[in-house]
C-alpha positions in Angstrom: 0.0 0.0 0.0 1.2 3.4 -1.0 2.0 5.9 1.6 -1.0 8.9 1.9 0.7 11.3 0.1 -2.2 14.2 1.2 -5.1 14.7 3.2 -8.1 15.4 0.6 -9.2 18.6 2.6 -6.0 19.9 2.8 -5.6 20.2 -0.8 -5.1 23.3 -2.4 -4.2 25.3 -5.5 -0.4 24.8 -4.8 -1.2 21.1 -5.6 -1.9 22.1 -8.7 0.1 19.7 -10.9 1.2 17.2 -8.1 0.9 13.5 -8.2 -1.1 12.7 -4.9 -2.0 9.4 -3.0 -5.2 9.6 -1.0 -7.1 7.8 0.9 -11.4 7.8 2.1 -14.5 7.3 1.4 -16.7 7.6 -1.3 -19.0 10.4 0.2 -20.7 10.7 -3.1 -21.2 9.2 -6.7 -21.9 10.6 -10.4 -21.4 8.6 -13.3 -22.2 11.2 -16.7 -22.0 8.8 -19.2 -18.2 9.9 -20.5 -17.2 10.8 -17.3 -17.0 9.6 -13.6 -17.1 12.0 -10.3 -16.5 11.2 -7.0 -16.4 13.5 -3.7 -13.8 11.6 -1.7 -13.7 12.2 1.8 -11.6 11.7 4.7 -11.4 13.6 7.9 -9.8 16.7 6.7 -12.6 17.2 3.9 -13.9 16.3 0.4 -12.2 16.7 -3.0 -13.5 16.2 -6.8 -12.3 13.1 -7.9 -12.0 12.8 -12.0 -12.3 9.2 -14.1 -11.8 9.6 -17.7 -13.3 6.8 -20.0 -9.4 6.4 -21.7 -8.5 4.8 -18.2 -9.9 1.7 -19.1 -9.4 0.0 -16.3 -9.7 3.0 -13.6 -12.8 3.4 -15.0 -14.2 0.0 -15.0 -13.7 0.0 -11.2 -15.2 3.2 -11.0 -18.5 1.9 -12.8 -18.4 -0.6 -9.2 -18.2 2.1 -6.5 -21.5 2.8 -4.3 -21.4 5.6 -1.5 -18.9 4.7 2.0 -16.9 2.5 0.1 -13.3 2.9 1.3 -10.5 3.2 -1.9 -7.1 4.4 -2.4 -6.6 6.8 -5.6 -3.5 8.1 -7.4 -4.0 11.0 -9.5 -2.4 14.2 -10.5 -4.0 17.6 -9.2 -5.8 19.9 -12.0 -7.4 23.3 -11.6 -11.4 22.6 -12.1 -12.8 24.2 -15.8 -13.9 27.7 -15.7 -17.9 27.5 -14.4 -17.1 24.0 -12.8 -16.0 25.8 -9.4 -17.7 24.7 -6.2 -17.7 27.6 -3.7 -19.6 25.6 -1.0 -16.1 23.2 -0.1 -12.3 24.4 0.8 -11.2 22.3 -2.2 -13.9 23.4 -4.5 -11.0 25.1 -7.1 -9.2 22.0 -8.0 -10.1 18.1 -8.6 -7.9 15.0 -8.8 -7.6 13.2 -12.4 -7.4 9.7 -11.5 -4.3 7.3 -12.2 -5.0 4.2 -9.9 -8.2 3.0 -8.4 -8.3 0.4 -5.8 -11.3 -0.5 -4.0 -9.8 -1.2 -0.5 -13.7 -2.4 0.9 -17.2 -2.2 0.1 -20.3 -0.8 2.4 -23.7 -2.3 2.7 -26.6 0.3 2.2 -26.4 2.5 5.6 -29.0 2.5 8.5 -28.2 6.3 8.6 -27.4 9.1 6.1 -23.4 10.3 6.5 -24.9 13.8 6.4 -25.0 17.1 9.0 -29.0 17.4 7.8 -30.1 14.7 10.5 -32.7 12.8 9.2 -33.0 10.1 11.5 -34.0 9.6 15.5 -30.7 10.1 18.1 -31.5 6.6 19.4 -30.6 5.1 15.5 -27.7 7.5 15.7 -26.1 6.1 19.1 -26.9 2.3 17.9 -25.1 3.2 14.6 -22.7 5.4 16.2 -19.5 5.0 14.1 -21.3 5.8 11.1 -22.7 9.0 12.9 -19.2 9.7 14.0 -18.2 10.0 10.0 -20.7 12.9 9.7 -18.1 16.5 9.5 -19.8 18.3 11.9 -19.2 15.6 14.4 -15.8 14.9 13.5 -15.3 18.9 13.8 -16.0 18.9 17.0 -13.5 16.0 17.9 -11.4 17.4 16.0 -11.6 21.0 18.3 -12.1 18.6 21.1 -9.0 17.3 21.2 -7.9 21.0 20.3 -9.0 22.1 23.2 -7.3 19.5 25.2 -4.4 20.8 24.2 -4.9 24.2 25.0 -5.3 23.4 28.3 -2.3 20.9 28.4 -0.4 23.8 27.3 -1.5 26.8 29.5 -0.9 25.1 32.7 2.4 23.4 31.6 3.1 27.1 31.0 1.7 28.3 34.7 3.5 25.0 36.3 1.2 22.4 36.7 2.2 19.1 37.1 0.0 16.3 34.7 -1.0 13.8 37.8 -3.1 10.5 37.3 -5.3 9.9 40.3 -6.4 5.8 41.2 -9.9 5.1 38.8 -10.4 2.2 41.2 -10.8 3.3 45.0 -12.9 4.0 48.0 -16.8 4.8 48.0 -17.2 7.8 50.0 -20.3 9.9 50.6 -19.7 13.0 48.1 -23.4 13.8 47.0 -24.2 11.2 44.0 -24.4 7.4 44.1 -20.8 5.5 43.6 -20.7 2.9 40.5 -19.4 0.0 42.3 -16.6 -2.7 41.2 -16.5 -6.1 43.2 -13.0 -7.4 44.2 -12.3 -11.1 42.8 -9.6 -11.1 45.3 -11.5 -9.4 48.3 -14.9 -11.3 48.0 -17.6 -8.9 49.8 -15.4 -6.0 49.1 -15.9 -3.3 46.5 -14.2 -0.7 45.1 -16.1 2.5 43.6 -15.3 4.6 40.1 -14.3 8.2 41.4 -17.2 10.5 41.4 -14.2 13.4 41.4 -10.2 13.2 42.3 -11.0 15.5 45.4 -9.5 13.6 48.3 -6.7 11.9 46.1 -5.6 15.8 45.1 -5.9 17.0 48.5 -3.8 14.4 49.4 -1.1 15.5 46.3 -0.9 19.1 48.4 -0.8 17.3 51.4 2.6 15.3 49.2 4.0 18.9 48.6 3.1 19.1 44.6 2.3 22.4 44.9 0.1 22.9 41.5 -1.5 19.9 40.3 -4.2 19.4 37.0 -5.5 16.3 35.5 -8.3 16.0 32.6 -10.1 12.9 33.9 -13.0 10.5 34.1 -15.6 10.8 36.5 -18.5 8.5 37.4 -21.4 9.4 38.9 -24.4 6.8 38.9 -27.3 9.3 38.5 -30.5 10.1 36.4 -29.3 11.3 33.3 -30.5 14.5 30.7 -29.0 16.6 28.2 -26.0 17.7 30.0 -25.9 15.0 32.0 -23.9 11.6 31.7 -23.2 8.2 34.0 -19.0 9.0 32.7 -18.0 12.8 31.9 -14.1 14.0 31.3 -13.6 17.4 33.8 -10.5 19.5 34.0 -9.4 19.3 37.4 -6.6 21.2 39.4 -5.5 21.7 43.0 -3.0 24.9 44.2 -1.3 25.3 47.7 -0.7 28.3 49.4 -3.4 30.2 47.5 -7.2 31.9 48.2 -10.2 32.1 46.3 -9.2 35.2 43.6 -5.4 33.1 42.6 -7.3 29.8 41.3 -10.4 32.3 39.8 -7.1 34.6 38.0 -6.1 31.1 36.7 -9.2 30.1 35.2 -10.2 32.9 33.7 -7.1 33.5 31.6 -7.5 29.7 30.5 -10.6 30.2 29.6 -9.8 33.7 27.6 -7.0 31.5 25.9 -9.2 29.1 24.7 -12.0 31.5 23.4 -9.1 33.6 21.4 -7.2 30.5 20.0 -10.5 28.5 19.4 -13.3 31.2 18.5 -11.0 34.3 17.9 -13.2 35.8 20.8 -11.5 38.2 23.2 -13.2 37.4 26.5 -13.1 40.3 29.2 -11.7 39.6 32.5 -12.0 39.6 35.6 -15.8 37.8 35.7 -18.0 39.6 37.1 -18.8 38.2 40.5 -22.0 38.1 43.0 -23.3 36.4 45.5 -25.7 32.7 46.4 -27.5 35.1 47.7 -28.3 38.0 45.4 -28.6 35.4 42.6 -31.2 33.4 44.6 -33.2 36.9 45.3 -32.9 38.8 41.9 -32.5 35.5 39.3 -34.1 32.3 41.1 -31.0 30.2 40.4 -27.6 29.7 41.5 -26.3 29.5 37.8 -28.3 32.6 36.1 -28.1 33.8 33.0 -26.9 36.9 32.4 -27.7 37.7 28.9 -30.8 39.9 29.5 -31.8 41.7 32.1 -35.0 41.1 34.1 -34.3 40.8 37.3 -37.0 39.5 39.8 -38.6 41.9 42.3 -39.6 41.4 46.2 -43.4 42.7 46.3 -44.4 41.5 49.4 -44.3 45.3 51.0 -46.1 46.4 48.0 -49.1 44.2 48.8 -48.4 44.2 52.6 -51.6 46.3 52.9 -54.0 45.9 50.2 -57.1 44.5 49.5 -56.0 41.5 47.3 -56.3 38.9 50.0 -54.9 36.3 48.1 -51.6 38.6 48.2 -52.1 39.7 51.7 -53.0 36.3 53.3 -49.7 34.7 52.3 -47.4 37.6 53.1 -49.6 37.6 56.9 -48.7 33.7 56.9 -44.8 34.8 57.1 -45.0 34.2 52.5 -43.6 36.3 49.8 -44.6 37.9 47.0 -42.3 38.6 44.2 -42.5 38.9 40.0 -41.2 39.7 37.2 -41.3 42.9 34.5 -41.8 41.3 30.9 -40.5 44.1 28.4 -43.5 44.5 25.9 -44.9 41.6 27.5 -48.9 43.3 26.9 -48.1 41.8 23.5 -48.6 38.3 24.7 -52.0 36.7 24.1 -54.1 35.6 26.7 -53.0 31.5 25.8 -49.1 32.6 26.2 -49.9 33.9 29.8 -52.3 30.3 30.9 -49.5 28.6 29.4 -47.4 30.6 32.2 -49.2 29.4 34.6 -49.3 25.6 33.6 -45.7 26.0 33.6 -44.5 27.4 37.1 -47.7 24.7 37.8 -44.6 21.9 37.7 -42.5 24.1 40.2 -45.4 24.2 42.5 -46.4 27.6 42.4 -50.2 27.4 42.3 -50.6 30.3 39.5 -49.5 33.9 38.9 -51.2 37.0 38.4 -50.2 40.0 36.3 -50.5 43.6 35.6 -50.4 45.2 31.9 -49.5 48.4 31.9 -51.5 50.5 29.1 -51.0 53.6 27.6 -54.6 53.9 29.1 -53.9 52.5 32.5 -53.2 49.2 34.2 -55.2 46.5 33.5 -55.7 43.2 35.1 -57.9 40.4 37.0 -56.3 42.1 39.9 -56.7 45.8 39.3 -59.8 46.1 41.1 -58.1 45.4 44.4 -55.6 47.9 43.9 -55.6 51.7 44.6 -53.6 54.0 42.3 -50.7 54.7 44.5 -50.3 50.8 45.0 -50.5 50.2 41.0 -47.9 53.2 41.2 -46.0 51.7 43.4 -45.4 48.3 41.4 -44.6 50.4 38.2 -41.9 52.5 40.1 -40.8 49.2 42.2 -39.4 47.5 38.9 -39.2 51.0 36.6 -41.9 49.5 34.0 -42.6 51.2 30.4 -45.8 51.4 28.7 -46.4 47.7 26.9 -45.0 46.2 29.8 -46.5 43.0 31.6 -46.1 42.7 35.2 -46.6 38.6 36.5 -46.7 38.2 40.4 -46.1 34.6 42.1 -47.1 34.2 45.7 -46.5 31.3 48.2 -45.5 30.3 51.9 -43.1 28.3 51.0 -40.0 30.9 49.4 -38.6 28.1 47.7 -41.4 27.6 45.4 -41.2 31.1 44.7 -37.7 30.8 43.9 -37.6 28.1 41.7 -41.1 29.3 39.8 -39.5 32.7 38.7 -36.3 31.2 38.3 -37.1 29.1 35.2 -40.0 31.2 34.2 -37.5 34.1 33.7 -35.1 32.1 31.3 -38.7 30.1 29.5 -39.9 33.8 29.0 -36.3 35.4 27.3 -36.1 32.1 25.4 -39.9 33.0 24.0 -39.2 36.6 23.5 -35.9 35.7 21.9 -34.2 38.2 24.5 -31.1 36.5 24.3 -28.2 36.5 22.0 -27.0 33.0 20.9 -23.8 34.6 19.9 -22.9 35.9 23.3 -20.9 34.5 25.9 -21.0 35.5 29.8 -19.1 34.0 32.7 -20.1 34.8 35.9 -18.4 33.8 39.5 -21.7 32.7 42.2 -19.7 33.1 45.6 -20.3 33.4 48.9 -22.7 29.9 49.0 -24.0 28.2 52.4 -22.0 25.8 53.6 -24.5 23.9 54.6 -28.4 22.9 54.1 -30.9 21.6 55.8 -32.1 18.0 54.5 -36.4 17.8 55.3 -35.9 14.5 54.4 -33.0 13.3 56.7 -33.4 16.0 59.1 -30.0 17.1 59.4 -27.7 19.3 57.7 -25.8 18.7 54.8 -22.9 20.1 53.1 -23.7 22.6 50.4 -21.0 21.0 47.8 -18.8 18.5 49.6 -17.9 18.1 53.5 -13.8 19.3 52.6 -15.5 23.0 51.8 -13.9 25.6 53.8 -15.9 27.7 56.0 -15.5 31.4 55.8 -14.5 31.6 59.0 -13.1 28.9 60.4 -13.8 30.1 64.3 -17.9 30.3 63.3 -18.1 26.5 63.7 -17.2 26.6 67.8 -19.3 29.4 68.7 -22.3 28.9 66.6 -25.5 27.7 67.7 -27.4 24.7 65.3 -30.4 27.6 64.6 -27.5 29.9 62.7 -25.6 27.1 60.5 -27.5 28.0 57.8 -26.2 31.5 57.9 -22.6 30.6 57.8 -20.8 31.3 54.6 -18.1 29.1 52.9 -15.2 29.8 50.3 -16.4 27.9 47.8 -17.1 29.6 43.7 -18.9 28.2 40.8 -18.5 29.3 37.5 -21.6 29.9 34.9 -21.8 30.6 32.0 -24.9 31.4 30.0 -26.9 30.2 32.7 -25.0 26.6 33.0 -22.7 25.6 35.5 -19.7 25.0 33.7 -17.6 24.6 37.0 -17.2 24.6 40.5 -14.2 24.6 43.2 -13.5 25.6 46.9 -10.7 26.5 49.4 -10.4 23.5 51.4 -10.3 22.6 54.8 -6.6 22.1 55.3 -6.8 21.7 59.5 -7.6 18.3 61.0 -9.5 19.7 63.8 -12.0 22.0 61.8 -12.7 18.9 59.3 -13.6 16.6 62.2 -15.3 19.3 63.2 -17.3 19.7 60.0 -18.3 15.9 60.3 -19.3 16.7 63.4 -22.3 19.2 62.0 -22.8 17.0 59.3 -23.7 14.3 62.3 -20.8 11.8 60.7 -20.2 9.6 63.6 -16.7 9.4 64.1 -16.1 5.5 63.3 -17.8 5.9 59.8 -15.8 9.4 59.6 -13.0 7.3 59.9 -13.7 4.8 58.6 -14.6 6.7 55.0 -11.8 9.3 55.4 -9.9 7.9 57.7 -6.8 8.2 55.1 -7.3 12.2 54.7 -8.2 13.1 58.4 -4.7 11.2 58.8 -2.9 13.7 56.1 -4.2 16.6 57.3 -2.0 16.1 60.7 1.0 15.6 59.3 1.1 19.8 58.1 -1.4 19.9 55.2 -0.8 23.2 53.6 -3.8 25.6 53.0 -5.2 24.3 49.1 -7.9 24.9 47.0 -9.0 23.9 43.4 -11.5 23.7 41.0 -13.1 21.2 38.3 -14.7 22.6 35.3 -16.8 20.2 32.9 -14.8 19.8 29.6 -18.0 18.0 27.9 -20.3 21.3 29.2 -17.4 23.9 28.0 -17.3 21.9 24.4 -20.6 22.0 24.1 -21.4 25.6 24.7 -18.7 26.7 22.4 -19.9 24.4 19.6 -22.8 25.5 20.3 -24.8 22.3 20.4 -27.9 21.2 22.2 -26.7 18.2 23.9 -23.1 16.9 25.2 -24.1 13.7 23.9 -23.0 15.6 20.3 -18.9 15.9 21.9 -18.6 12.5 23.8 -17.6 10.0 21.1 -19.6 7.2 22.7 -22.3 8.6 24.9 -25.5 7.1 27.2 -28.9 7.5 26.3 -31.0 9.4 29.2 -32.0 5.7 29.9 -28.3 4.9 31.0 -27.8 2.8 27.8 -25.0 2.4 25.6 -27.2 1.3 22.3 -24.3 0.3 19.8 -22.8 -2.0 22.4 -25.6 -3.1 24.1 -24.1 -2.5 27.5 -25.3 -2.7 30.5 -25.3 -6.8 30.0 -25.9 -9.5 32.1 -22.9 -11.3 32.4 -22.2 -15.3 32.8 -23.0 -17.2 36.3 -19.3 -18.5 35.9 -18.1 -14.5 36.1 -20.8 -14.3 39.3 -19.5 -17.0 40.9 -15.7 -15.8 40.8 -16.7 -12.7 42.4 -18.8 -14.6 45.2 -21.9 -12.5 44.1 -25.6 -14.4 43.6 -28.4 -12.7 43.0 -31.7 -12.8 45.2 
């Protein structure tokens, strides 16, 4: 077999008059009576391919090829005829008259088009995934993939990181999710578990004295899945010593700008703006809001404190809220676009809304008869509405509800409206989270993101009564962007007595604490320096800059959101023989 000479997409006009050896597949066939064409393709692109009818016996093998068959050719590089030129491909200029034709396989008629226009269901696309995988888009975007990889690779080679592996088989530990579990054949009764992250393994590489430390890296989480969610996901992870919340947030952000320029040729502003849990709970109902468009949620509850909307008045009397949103040019919505609000913050729990146009001739409303003109005043100055603006209210008892109702309505609304720009791209730090919650189910407190969070203050957890937990604040940062959580990291507890103490609050008795951790309560005695770090989700960043509706579309072999791998048919049952070995039976 001849060596590839060229790459059929990276052919060009300097070609012109080479002899080249390619190699692909036959992406498309034309046989015009005197004349053969073929677009070959590989992954670089498509070029013309030319078989005269003097070539006897090119041609003959021509008159046998069907689309996806895989051949070689040899043929010299010509300039296309004047009006011949196709402006839609790189190589549409120039066209290869063929030499030698060798058919190297054949293809049966495919389940699936090799095309970007999808014309089929994502489940036949994942059974026939390496016939999907040929499509360009998708090979693009492995192709930038790896790209991106690279970039990252590079940048903290250049800021002294040091490439660590961490163990894939280890310990389950409690860290949020359920652990994928591996039975030992040698330890039979004992498991290990698939890392949900690296996090105690790199806490433990600080505790070594590798000061900066990255790795891009499997992790398993056994959860329900959706689009930007999978059972196994690849995250860039890294761990500093000696360094606070604003040296690992300088770090990201100028990897993050690297990537955008190299990648996108976007110049990405820096420093992220930054808020609060807090403020982004209150004014955006979500700890990962979008920041594209404005409208920001409003607290009402005063403005209805006192009138004669009972509905309103009853709830805030009850120790409820009140709070809404301003809809720019939202009197423009019919009547079925506002029930079809309601049905929707229906699934958040909210039991309706109600809402205020404001006219050129007044308010109007189902409400307005309850309200003097000062109070519909008051709302309109409250959230600085215009004329054509709609003003929806949600109340409830419960905050949370409240919260989570406006929250999603706001980004369903701007998504209707088309207030957002596809094109833009805005990172945002969330800081200054809880570091704990309360659990109604287990009724006890749990950590916020992960029990090695550092607290603000690390003299709060001796003096504090259980009623205040909830109001202590912990150094932990997420980064969003365009309303996804693309990443999420923490200072650490570095000090043996304020993580026992943490397990403490969390109500970790201290055999299991031990027993579970019992390896990284050890560490930290033996001088653990203060460390922090972060993970961000290299599937999530991929897809957003690709700008594609699903990660499944940048992992080459994904899960369906039923946890199946359709073209291998995995999970399986496996033999009794296999069973046996590992001392399992089922019940």
């Amino acid at each position: 077999m001849k060596q590839r000479s060229e790459y059929c997409g990276k052919l060009g006009i300097n070609s012109i008059g080479k002899q080249v050896n390619l190699y692909g597949w036959v992406n498309s066939y034309r046989n015009h009576g005197g004349l053969i064409f073929i677009d070959l393709r590989d992954i670089e692109g498509l070029i013309q391919i030319v078989i005269e009818p003097n070539n006897k016996k090119a041609f003959k093998t021509a008159t046998e090829l069907r689309n996806e068959y895989v051949i070689s050719v040899t043929g010299l590089v010509r300039q296309r005829p004047k009006g011949t030129v196709n402006y839609n491909i790189r190589t549409g200029n120039i066209e290869v008259v063929v030499l030698i034709i060798n058919i190297l396989n054949t293809a049966k008629n495919l389940p699936i088009s090799i095309s970007d226009k999808i014309d089929c269901s994502e489940e036949l696309r994942l059974k026939y995934r390496y016939l999907d995988l040929r499509r360009p888009k998708l090979q693009k975007h492995f192709i930038l993939r790896s790209y991106i990889a690279k970039i990252v690779r590079d940048f903290l080679s250049e800021e002294n990181f040091l490439e660590i592996e961490t163990p894939i088989l280890t310990k389950s530990t409690p860290e949020g999710a359920r652990d994928f579990l591996v039975p030992s054949r040698i330890y039979n009764g004992q498991f290990f578990a698939l890392p949900q992250s690296p996090q105690l393994f790199k806490q433990i590489l600080m505790v070594a004295g590798f000061d900066k430390y990255y790795q891009i890296v499997k992790c398993f989480r056994d959860e329900d899945l959706r689009a930007d969610r999978q059972l196994e996901f690849t995250q860039i992870d890294l761990e500093m010593s000696f360094i606070d919340e604003r040296h690992i947030m300088n770090i990201i952000e100028k990897m993050i700008c690297r990537i955008f320029k190299t990648v996108l040729n976007i110049n990405i502003d820096i420093p992220f703006k930054q808020i609060t849990y807090e403020y982004a709970m209150l004014k955006y109902g979500s700890d990962k809001p979008d920041l594209r468009f404005k409208m920001e949620i409003y607290d009402f509850s005063n403005e209805f404190k006192y009138s004669k909307f009972v509905t309103f008045k009853s709830t805030i009397l009850q120790g409820g809220i009140v709070r809404g949103l301003c809809i720019p040019n939202g009197c423009n919505l019919a009547n079925s676009a506002i029930n079809n609000m309601i049905k929707f913050v229906n699934k958040y729990g909210a039991k309706g809304l109600s809402w205020l146009k404001i006219t050129s001739t007044g308010a109007t409303s189902h409400i307005v008869k309850y309200l003097t003109k000062q109070e519909i005043n008051n709302l309109v100055v409250k959230c600085n509405a215009k004329i054509g603006d709609l003003l929806i209210f949600i109340a409830d008892k419960d905050e949370s509800i409240v919260i989570k109702s406006l929250g999603a309505l706001r980004v369903s609304i701007a998504n209707e409206l088309k207030l957002i720009n596809p094109n833009k791209f805005n990172f945002t730090w969330i800081i200054d989270f809880p570091l704990m919650q309360w659990s109604q189910d287990e009724h006890k407190w749990q950590s916020f993101h992960h029990p090695f969070t550092s607290p603000k203050n690390d003299m709060e957890l001796f003096s504090i009564q259980d009623i205040n937990i909830k109001k202590i604040k912990s150094k932990a940062y997420d980064i969003i962007l365009n309303g996804i959580e693309l990443g999420g990291g923490s200072i650490r507890i570095h000090k043996n007595t304020i993580q026992k103490k943490v397990f403490d609050m969390l109500q970790i008795p201290h055999n299991i604490a031990k027993k579970k951790f019992g390896f990284l309560l050890e560490a930290l005695s033996y001088g653990a320096p203060p460390h922090g770090g972060i993970a961000l989700g290299l599937d999530r960043l991929c897809s957003l800059i690709f700008g594609t509706q699903s990660i499944r579309d940048v992992i080459a072999f994904p899960k369906t959101q039923n946890a199946i791998d359709l073209m291998s048919n995995s999970p399986s049952h496996v033999t009794d023989e296999q069973l046996q070995t590992l001392g399992i039976r089922f019940r």
